[in-house]
C-alpha positions in Angstrom: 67.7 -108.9 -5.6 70.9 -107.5 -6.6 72.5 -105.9 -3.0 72.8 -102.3 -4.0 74.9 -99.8 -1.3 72.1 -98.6 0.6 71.8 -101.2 2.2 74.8 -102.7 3.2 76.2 -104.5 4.3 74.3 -105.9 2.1 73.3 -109.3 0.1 72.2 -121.7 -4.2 72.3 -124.8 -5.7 69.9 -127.4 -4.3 72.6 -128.8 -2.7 74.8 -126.4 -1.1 78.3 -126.7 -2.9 81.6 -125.8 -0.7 83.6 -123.8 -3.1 87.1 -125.9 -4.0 90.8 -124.8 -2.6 89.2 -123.6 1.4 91.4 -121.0 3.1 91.2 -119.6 6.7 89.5 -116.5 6.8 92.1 -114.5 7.3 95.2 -112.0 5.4 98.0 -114.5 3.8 101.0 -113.5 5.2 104.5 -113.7 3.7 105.3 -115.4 0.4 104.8 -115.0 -3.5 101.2 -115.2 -3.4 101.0 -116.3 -6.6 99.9 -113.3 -9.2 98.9 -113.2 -12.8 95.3 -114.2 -14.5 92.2 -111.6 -14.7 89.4 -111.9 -12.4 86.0 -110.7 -13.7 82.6 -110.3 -11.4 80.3 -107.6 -11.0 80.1 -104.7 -8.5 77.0 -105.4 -6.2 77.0 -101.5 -5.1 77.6 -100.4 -8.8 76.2 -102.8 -10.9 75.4 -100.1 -14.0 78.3 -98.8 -14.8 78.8 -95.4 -15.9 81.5 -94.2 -18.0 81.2 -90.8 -17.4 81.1 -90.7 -13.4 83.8 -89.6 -11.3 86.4 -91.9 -9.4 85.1 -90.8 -6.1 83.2 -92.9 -3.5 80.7 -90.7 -2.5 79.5 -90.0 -5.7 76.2 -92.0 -6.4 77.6 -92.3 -9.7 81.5 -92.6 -9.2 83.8 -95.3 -10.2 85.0 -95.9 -7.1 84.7 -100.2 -6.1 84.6 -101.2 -2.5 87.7 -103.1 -1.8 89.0 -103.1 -4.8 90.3 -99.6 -5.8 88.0 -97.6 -3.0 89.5 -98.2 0.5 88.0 -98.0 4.0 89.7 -97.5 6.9 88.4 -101.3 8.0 86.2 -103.9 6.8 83.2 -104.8 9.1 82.9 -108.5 10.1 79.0 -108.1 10.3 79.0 -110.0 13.6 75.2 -111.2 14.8 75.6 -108.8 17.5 79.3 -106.7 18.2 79.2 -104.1 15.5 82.6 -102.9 16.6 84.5 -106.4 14.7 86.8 -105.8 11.7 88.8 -107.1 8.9 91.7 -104.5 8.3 92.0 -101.7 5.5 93.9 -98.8 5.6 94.2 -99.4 9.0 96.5 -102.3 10.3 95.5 -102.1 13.7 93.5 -100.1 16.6 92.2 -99.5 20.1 89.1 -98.6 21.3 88.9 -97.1 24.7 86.3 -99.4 27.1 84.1 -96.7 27.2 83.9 -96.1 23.2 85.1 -92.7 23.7 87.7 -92.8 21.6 89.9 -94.8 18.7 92.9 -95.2 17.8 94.3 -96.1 14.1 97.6 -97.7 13.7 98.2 -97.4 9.4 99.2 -100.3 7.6 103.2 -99.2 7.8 104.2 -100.0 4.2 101.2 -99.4 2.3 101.9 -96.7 0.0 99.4 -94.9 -3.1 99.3 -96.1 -6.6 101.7 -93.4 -7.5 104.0 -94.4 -5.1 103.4 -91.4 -2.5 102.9 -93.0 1.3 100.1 -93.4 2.9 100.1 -91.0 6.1 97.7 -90.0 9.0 97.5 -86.7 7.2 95.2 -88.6 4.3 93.0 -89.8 7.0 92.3 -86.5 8.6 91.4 -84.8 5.2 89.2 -87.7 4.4 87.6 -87.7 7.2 87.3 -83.6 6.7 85.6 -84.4 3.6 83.1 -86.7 5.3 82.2 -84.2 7.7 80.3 -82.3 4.6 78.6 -85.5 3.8 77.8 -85.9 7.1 77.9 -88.9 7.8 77.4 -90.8 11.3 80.5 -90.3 13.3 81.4 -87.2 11.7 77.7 -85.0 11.5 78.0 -81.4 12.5 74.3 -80.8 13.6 74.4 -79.8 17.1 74.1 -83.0 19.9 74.2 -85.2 16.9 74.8 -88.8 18.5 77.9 -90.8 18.2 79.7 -87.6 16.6 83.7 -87.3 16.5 84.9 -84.4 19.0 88.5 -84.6 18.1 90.9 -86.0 15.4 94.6 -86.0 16.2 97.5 -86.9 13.7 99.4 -88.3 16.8 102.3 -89.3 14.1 102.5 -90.3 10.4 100.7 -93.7 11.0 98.8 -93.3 14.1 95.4 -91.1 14.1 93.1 -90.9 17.3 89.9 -90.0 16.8 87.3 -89.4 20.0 83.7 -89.5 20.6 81.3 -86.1 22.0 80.8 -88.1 25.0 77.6 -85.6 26.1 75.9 -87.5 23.6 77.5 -91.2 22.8 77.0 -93.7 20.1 77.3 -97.5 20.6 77.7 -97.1 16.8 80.4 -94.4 16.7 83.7 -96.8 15.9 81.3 -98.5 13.1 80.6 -95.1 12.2 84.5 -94.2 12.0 85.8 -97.5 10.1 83.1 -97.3 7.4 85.2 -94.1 6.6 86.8 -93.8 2.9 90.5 -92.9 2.2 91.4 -90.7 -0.4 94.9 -89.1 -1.4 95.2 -85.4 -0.1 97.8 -84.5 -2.6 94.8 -85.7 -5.4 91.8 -83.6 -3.5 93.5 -81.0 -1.3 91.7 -78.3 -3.9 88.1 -79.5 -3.3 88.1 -78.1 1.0 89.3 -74.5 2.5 92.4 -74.2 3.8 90.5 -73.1 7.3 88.6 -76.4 7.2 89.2 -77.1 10.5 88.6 -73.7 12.3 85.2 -73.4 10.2 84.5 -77.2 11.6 85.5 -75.6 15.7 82.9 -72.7 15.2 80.5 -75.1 13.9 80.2 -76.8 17.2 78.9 -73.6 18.8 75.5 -71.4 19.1 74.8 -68.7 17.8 74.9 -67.1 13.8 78.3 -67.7 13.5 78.4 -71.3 14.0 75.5 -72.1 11.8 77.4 -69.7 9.4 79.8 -72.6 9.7 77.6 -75.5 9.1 76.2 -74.4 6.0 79.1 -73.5 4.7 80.5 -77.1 5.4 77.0 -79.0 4.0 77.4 -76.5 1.0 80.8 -78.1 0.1 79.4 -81.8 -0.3 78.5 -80.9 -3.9 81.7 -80.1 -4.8 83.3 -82.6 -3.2 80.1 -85.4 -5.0 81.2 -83.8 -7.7 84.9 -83.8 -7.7 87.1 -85.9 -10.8 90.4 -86.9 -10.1 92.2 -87.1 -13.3 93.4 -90.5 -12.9 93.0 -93.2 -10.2 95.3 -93.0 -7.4 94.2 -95.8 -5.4 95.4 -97.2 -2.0 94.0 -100.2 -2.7 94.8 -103.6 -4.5 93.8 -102.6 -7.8 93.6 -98.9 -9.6 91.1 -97.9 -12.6 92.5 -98.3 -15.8 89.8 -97.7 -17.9 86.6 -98.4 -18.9 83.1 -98.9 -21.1 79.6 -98.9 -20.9 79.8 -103.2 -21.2 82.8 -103.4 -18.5 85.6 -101.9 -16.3 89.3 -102.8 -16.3 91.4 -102.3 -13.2 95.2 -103.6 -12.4 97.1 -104.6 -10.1 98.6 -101.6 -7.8 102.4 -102.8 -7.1 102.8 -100.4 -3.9 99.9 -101.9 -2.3 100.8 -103.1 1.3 99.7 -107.1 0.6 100.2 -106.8 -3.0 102.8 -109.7 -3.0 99.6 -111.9 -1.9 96.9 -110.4 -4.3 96.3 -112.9 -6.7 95.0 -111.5 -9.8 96.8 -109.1 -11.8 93.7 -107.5 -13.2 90.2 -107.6 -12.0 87.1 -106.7 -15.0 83.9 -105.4 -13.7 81.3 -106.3 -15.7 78.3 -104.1 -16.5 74.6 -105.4 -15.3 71.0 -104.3 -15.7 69.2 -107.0 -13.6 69.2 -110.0 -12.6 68.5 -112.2 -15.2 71.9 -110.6 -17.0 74.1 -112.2 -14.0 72.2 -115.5 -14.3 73.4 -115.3 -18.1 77.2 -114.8 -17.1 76.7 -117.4 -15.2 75.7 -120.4 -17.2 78.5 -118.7 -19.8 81.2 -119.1 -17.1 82.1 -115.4 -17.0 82.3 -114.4 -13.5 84.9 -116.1 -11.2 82.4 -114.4 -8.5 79.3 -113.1 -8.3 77.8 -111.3 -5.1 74.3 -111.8 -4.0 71.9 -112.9 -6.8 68.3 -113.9 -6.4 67.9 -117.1 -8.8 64.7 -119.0 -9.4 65.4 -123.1 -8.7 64.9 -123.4 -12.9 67.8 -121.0 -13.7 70.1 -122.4 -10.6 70.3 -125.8 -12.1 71.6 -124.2 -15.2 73.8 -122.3 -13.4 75.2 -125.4 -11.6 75.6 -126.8 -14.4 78.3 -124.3 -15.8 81.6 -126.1 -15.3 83.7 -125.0 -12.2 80.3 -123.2 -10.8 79.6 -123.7 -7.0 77.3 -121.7 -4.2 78.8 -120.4 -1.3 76.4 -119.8 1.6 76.5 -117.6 4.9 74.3 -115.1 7.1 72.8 -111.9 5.7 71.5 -109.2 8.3 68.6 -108.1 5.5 65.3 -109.2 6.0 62.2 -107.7 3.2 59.4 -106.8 5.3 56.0 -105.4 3.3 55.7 -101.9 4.7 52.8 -99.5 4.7 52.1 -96.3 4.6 49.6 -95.5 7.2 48.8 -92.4 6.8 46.9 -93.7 3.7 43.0 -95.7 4.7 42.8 -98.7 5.9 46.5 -99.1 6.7 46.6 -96.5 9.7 44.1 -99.6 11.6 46.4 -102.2 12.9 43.6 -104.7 12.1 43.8 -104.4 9.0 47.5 -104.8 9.1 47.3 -108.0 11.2 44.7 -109.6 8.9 46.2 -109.4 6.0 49.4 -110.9 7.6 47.3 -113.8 8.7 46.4 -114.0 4.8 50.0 -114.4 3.7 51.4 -117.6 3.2 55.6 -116.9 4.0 56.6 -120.0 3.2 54.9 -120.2 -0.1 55.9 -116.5 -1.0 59.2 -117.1 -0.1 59.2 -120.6 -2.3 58.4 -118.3 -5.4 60.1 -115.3 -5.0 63.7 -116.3 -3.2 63.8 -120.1 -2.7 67.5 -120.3 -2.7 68.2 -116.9 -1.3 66.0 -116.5 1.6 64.0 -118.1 4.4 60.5 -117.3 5.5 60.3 -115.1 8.7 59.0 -116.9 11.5 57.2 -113.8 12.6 58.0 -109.7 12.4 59.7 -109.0 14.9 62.5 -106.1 12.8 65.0 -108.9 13.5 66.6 -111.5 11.0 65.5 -114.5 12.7 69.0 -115.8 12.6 70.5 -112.5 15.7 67.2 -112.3 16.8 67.4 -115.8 18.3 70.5 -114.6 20.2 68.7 -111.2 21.0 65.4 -112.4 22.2 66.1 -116.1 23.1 62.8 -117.8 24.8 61.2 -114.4 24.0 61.0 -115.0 20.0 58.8 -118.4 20.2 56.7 -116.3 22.8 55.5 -113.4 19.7 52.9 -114.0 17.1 53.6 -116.1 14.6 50.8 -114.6 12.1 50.5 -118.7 10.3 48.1 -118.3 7.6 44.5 -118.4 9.2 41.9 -116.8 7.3 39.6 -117.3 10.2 41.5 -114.7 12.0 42.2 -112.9 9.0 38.2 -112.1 8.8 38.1 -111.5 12.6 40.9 -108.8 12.4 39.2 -107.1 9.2 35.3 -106.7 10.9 37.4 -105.8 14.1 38.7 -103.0 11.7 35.1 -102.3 10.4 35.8 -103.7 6.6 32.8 -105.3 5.0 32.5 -108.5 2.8 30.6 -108.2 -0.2 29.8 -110.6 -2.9 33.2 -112.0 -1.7 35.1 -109.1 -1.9 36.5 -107.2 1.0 35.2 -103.5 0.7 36.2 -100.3 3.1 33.4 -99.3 6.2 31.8 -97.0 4.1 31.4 -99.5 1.3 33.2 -98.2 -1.3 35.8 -100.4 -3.1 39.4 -101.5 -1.5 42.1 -101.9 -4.0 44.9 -103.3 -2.3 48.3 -102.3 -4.2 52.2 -102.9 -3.9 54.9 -100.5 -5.4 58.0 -102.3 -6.5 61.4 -102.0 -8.5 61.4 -103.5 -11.3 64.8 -104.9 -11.7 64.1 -106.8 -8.3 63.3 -110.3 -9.9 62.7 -111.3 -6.5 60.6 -108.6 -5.3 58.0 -108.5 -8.2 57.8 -112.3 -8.5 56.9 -112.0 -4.2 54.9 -109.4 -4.5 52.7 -111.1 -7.4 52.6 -114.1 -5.2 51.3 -111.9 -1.9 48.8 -110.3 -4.4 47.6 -113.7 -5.7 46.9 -114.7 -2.5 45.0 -111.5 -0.9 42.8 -111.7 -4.1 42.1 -115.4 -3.3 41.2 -114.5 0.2 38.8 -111.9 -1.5 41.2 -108.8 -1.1 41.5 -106.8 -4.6 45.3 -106.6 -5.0 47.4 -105.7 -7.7 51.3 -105.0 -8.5 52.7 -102.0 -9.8 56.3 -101.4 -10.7 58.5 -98.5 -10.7 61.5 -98.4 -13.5 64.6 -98.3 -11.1 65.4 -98.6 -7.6 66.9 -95.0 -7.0 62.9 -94.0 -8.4 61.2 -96.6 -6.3 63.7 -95.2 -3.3 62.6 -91.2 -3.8 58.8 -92.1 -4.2 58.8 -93.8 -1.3 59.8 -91.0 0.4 57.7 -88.8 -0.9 54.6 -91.3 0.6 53.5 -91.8 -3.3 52.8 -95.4 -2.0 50.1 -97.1 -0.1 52.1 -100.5 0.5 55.7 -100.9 -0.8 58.8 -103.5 0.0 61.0 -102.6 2.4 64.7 -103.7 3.7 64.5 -104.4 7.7 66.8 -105.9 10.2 70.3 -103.7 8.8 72.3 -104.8 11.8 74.6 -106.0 13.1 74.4 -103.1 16.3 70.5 -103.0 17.2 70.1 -99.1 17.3 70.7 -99.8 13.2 68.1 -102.8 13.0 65.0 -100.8 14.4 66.3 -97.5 12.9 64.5 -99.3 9.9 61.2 -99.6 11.8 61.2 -96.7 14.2 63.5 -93.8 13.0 63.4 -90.9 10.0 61.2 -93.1 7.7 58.6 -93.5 10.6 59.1 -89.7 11.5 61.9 -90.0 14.6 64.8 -88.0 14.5 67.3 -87.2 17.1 67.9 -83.1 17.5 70.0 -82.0 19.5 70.2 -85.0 21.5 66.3 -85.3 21.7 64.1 -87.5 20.3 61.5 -85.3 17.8 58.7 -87.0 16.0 57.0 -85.7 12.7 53.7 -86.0 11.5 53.4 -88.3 8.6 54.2 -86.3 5.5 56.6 -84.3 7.4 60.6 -84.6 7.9 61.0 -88.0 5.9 57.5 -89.6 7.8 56.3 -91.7 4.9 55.5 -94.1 7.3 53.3 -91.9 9.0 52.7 -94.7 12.2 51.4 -92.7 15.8 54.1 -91.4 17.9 53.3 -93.6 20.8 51.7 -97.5 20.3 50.1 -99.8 22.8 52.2 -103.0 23.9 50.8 -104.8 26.6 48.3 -102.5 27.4 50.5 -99.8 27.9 51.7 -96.6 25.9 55.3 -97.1 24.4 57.1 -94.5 22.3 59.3 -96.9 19.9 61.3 -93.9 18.4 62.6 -93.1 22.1 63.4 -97.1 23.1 65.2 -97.2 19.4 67.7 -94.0 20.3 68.5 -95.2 24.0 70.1 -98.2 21.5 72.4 -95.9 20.3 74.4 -95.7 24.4 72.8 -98.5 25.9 75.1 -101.3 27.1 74.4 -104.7 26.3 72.5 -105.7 29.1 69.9 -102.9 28.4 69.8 -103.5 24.9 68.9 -107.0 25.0 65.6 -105.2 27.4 64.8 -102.5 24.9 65.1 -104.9 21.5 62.8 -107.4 23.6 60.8 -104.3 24.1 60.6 -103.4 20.4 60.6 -106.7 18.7 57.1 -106.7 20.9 55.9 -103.3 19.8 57.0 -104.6 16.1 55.2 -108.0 16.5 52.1 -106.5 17.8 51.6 -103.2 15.4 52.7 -104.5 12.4 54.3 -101.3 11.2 55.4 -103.9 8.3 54.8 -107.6 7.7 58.6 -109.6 7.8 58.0 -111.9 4.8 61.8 -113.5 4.5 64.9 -113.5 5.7 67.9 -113.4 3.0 70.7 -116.0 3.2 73.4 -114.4 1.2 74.2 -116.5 -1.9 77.0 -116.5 -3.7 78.8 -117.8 -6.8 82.2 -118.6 -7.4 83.8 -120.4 -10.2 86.9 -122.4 -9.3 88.6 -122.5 -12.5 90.7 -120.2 -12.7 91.2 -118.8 -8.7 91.0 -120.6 -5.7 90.7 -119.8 -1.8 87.3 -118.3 -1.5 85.2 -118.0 1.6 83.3 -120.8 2.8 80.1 -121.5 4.3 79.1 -119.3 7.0 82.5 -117.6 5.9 81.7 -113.9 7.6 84.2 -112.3 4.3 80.8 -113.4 2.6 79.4 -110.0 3.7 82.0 -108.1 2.3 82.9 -107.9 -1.8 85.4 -110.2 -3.0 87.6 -107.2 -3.5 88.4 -107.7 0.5 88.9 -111.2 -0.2 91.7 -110.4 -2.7 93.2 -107.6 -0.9 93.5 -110.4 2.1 95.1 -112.5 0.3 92.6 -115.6 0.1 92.3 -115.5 -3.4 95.1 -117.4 -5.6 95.5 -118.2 -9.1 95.0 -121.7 -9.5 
């Protein structure tokens, strides 16, 4: 599976293959840095191109690429558990206060725009203005929203403090503040009011004038979605310089602040359907990188063939977990959920559908098995392990009241089950592992079948909309926990936090495509996951290591989805024309080679 943005953060050869020319995983300082030669991948968060779109990073459609000509404010490490670790962007530097109310940005000093204009706290505060009318985490308007930004002060021309509504605080708020883009203010200054900032005080109030304010601030995210800048000022390594439906071309931007260490002087982006058209660039040699691919074992020794080809290996906080929809028969009885995980074989699913790029979960717990070991510690060998056991698969379904008939499992009342899985149908991975969980339920006398769904973004909105009985589902989006069980137990499964309180919708209702019970047993007693999930967003550490124990139970024992593998990211490179990649285990490997470059790992070789 291709790792689209949605997700981020985020996504071998038989023999793992260190990539040639090792560097330390940090920015090259001082020196040439080389220069010169074109570097050509893909764009894992764009990988259709679109010719037409906007250069703009919050447009679903705009040709805007992470790290390489869209900048954010800082570059998350992805640690296993400390979401607050970063790689430098438009930042250089920062503090963060010891109670998380507050940060403060230090710009990198010289880094200037493509045109040659400075880069200045000023172009902070607007962008972070224009993400107020997306939305997004730290800088939401709705009323008590958690984690949200109180204040942002220009404190001089390269220093910006932003602080945290501490009546309702986010363990996630600096993640939520470096994951910010920076755009030029002399490019966008038309697309907000003048008054932005007044309209943005009265939001924060009661009453028909503030909520005046707030739509008028959500009604400006279309316009700024839709804005075009003529041209591509970029405060990155590279700017657009044009494009086509087959490829992108972007080059070199001189006033970058570690351009003297940015080794390519022109980076193509080309165009991809699926992947079986990466696995073809690939054996051609095309790509000095590629991001994460899912490759059968057959295609990988043709890959690794390709002279100059080698795998580059590290953690991925993704897990796939098959997720139901229980407000659909049988799947609202958590027998029925349980036996059919004691029907699935993980290891042999995971040997079909992602035996290079994934390992089988060792049980659900919401939790890539890789944190959830430094999460849960003894705790983890302590859960279910749902091995396949079709004695207790049969125990589970008569517990639920299903009937066997002529071999066939049927519902209590008789009549016919048809057991069926939604998936995309670009996901190589994810159809070829769904086709092996359905050969197996139909083995075990389960009538299953796979459907697919043309793209992701389709498979995403129906979803939603509760269209499917049983679909695949990303889990375990760390690295801060509050993230990881938002997956399990937050909008999709009907919690939301209003105005600082935790509200649960019925299934169909507010996003609830889920449609689990507001409150499960665990241990014989009534627990309301959607409430233990937001005290992760201010718990400290101590506390959180109780609550995930807490909820990897509640996870492990309802079953709200089956954890069927655990992604390792794999990646290619191809050392023969650029050296100084990320190595195994490398945590860069979690970020797009454009952060690599802009670092100033990569080299011409």
């Amino acid at each position: 599976m291709k790792r689209l943005a949605a997700v981020v953060a985020l996504l071998g050869l038989a023999t793992v293959t260190a990539c040639s020319g090792g560097t330390e995983d940090k920015p090259a300082a001082g020196g040439s840095g080389g220069g010169g030669g074109l570097y050509t991948t893909i764009d894992a968060n764009k990988p259709s191109l679109d010719v037409n779109g906007p250069i703009n990073p919050w447009s679903p459609k705009g040709n805007a690429f992470w790290g390489y000509n869209a900048m954010r404010i800082a570059w998350s490490k992805n640690h296993l558990t400390d979401p607050n670790q970063f790689y430098p962007g438009i930042a250089a530097s920062w503090e963060i206060a010891p109670d998380n109310s507050s940060i403060t940005l230090h710009l990198q000093p010289d880094n200037k725009w493509s045109d040659g204009k400075p880069v200045t706290a000023e172009d902070v505060k607007f962008s972070i203005a224009l993400a107020y009318t997306q939305g997004s985490t730290a800088f939401a308007i709705d009323p008590g929203a958690a984690g949200a930004a109180s204040e942002v002060e220009v404190v001089d021309d390269k220093t910006v403090k932003i602080s945290q509504d501490m009546k309702n605080p986010s363990v996630t708020f600096v993640r939520g503040v470096m994951d910010s883009f920076i755009v030029p203010q002399h490019v966008w200054s038309s697309v907000l009011p003048a008054d932005f900032w007044d309209k943005l005080k009265a939001a924060r109030g009661d009453g028909a004038d503030a909520e005046s304010a707030r739509a008028e601030i959500t009604a400006l995210s279309e316009k700024v979605l839709a804005f075009a800048p003529p041209k591509d000022v970029s405060a990155g390594p590279f700017a657009l310089e044009r494009m086509n439906p087959g490829e992108a071309l972007l080059v070199k931007n001189k006033n970058f602040y570690n351009a003297a260490n940015v080794g390519p002087d022109q980076v193509k982006m080309l165009n991809s359907t699926g992947n079986e058209q990466i696995w073809n660039y690939l054996i051609a040699g095309k790509l000095d990188s590629a991001p994460f691919t899912a490759v059968p074992a057959d295609v990988m020794k043709r890959i690794g063939a390709t002279p100059g080809n080698a795998v580059v290996k590290g953690f991925s906080p993704v897990s796939l977990g098959l997720a139901f929809n229980q407000a659909k028969k049988p799947y609202d009885n958590v027998h029925v959920r349980r036996g059919l995980a004691y029907l699935i074989n993980r290891d042999e699913v995971t040997t079909i559908a992602s035996p290079e790029g994934g390992t089988p979960a060792v049980t659900t717990t919401g939790i890539h098995q890789k944190p959830a070991a430094e999460w849960l510690g003894a705790e983890l060998g302590e859960l279910e392990p749902y091995k396949l056991d079709p004695a207790k698969a049969e125990e589970e379904f008569k517990k639920a009241g299903l009937k066997k008939e002529g071999g066939k499992w049927t519902l209590p009342d008789g009549t016919p089950w048809k057991f069926t899985i939604n998936v995309p149908t670009p996901f190589s991975d994810w159809v070829s592992g769904a086709k092996a969980v359905t050969s197996q339920l139909t083995a075990a006398g389960v009538d299953a079948e796979v459907l697919t769904v043309a793209d992701y973004p389709l498979y995403l909105k129906e979803i939603a909309e509760g269209k499917y009985d049983v679909g695949f589902w990303l889990i375990a989006l760390g690295p801060a926990p509050y993230n990881i069980y938002q997956r399990l137990y937050g909008a999709s499964n009907g919690w939301a936090i209003l105005g600082g309180k935790v509200k649960h919708a019925e299934a169909g209702k507010g996003g609830n495509w889920m449609g689990g019970p507001e409150t499960i047993e665990v241990d014989g007693a009534k627990v309301n996951p959607g409430e233990l999930t937001a005290k992760l967003n201010s718990a400290a550490e101590d506390e959180q290591k109780t609550i995930v124990g807490q909820l990897a139970k509640a996870a492990n024992q309802d079953l709200p989805v089956i954890q069927l593998w655990d992604y390792v990211n794999t990646q290619f490179v191809n050392t023969n024309h650029f050296t100084g990649f990320p190595e195994n285990d490398s945590d860069l490997l979690r970020q797009p080679a454009g952060v690599w470059i802009q670092l100033g790992m990569v080299k011409k070789k």
